[in-house]
C-alpha positions as CSV (number, residue, x, y, z in Angstrom):
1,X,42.7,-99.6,19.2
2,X,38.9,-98.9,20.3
3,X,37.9,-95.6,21.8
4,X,37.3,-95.0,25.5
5,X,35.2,-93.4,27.2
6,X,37.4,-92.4,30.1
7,X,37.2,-88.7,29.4
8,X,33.8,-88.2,30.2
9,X,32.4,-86.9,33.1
10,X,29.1,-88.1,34.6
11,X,26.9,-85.7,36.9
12,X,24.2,-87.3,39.0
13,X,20.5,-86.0,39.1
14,X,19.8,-83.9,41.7
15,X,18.9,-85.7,45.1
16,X,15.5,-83.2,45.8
17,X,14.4,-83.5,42.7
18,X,10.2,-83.4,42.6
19,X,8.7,-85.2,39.4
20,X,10.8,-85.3,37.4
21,X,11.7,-81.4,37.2
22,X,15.4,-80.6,38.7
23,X,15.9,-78.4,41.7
24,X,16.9,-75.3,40.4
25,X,14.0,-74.6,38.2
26,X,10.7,-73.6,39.2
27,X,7.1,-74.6,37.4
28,X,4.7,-71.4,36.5
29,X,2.6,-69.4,38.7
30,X,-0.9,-69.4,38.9
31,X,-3.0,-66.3,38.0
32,X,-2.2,-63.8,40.5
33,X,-6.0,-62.3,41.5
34,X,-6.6,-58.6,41.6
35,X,-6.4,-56.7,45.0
36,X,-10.2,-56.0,45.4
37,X,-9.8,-52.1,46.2
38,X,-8.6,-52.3,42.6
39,X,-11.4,-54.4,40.6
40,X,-13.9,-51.2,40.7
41,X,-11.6,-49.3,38.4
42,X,-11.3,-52.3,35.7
43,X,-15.1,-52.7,35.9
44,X,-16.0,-48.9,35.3
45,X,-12.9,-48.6,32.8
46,X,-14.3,-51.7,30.9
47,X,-18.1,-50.4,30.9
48,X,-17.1,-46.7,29.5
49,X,-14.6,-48.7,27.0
50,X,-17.7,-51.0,26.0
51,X,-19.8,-47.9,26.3
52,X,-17.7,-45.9,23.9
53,X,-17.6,-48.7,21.4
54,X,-21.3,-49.1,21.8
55,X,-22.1,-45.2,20.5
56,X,-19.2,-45.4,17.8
57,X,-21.6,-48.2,16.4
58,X,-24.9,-47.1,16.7
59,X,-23.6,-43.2,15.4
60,X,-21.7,-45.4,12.4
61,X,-24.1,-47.8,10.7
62,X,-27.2,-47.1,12.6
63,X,-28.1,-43.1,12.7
64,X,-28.4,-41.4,9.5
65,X,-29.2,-37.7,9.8
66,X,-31.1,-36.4,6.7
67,X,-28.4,-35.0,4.8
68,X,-28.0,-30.8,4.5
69,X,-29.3,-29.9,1.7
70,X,-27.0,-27.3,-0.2
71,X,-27.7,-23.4,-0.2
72,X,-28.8,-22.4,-3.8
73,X,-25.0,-20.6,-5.6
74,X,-25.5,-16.9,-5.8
75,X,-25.5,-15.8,-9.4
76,X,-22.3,-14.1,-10.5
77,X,-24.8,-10.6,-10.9
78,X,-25.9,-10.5,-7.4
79,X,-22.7,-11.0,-6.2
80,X,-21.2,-8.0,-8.8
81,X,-24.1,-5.6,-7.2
82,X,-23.0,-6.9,-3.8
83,X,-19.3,-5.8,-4.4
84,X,-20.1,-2.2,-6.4
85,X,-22.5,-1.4,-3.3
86,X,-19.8,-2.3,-0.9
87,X,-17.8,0.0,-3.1
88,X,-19.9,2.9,-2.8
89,X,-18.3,3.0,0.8
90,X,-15.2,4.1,-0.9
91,X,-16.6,7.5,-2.7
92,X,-14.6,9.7,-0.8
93,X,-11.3,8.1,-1.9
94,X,-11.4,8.2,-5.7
95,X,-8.3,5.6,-6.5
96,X,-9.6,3.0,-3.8
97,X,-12.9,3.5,-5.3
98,X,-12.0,2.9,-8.9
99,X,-9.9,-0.2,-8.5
100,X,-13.0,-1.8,-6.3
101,X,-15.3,-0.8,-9.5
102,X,-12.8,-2.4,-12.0
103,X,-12.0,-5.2,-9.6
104,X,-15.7,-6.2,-9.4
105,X,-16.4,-5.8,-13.2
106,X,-14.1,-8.0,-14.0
107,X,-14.6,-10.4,-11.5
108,X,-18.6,-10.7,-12.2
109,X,-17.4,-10.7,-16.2
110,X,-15.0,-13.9,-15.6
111,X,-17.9,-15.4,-13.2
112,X,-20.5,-14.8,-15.9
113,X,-18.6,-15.2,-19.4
114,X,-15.5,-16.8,-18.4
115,X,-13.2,-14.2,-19.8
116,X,-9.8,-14.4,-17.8
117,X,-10.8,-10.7,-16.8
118,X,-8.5,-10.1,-13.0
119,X,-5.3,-11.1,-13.7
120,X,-4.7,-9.2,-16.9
121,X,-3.8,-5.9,-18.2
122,X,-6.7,-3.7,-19.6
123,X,-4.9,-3.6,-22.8
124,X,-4.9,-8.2,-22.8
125,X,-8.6,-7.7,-21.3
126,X,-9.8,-5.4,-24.5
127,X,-7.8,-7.6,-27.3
128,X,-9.7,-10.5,-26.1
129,X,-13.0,-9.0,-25.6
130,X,-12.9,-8.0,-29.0
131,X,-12.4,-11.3,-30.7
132,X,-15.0,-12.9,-28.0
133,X,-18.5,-12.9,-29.9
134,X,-20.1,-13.3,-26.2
135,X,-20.7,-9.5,-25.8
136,X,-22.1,-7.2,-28.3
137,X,-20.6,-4.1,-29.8
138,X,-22.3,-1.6,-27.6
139,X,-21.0,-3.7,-24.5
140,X,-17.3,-4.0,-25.6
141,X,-17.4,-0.4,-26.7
142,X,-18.8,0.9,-23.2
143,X,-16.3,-1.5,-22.1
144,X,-13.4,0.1,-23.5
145,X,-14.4,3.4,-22.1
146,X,-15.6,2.4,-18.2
147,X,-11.4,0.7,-18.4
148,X,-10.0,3.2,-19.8
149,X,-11.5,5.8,-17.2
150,X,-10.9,3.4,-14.5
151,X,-7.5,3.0,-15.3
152,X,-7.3,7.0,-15.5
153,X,-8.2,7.7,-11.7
154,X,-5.7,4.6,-10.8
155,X,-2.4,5.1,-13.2
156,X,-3.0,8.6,-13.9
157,X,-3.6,10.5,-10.8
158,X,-6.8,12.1,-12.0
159,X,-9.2,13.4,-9.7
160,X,-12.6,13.2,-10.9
161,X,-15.3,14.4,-8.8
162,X,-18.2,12.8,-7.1
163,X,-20.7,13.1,-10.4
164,X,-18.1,11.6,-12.6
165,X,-17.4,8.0,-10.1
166,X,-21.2,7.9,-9.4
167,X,-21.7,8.0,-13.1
168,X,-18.8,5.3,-13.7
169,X,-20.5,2.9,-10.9
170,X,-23.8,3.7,-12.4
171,X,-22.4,2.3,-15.9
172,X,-20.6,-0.8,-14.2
173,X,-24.0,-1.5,-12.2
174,X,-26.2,-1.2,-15.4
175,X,-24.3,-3.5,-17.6
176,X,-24.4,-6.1,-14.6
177,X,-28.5,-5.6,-15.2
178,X,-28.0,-5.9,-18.7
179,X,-26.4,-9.1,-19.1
180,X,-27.2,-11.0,-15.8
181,X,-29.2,-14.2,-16.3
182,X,-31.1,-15.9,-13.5
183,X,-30.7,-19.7,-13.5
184,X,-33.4,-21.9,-13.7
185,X,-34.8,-23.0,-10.6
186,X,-36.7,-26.5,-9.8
187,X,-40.2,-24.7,-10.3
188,X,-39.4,-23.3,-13.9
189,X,-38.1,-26.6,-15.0
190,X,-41.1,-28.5,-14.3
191,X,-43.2,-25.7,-16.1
């Protein structure tokens, strides 16, 4: 038996149909212009946006400042004097006084010589001074002394008077003088 096609139901095209495009659909909108009250506003946005990307350019490729040129380091001995005058503010209070004397030994002494002189214990300090060949004998001795009386006035509660810590930031400023070095600037290289 052949199939039928009885089942099938045919719908008609719609009577008001315009070219071709059925009744309930719709073909695009045009551009829809801007209300004139509102065109100022895109026109200045649009200039400062241009404006903007103008000055990014020009400050980005186009405008080289010369470049800074770098302040000269300060040498580890002028910064040591710096921190034993500030200490000298501290002569009234003997502990405070010693530890900024200590502290700024061994700061200028790591700065200069690259001992690991802050964060260690006076006895760690003194072992490796004394196997370092960077300091003579005279230096490690007074050393060993100037600690040892530091660490008096800080662990020890003495009280020295105002001759003794003038003496001891006397000491810590004259071995600053004694083994500073001034680095060789641009006009004694070319000598």
């Amino acid at each position: 038996m052949a199939a039928s096609n009885q089942t099938a139901v045919i719908v008609p095209p719609p009577t008001n149909a315009v070219a071709g495009v059925p009744e309930g659909l719709r073909d695009i909108r045009g551009p829809v212009p801007l209300p004139p009250e509102l065109l100022w506003l895109w026109i200045v946005g649009g200039a400062l946006l241009g404006g903007l990307l103008a000055f990014w350019i020009w400050n980005k490729w186009f405008r080289h400042a010369p470049p800074v040129p770098a302040a000269p380091p300060i040498p580890p001995h002028q910064r040591a004097k710096h921190r034993l005058a500030d200490a000298l503010a501290l002569l009234a209070q003997p502990k405070p006084f010693c530890t900024a004397v200590s502290d700024a030994l061994r700061v200028y002494l790591e700065e200069r010589f690259e001992f690991r002189a802050p964060d260690r214990t006076t006895e760690e300090f003194l072992l490796d001074l004394q196997a370092s060949d960077l300091l003579n004998e005279s230096q490690k001795e007074f050393l060993t002394n100037f600690l040892t009386r530091c660490d008096l006035v800080k662990f020890a509660q003495h009280e020295p008077s105002e001759a003794e810590l003038r003496s001891l930031h006397s000491a810590a400023l004259g071995l600053v003088e004694e083994t500073a070095f001034e680095p060789a600037t641009e006009a004694q290289e070319s000598e």
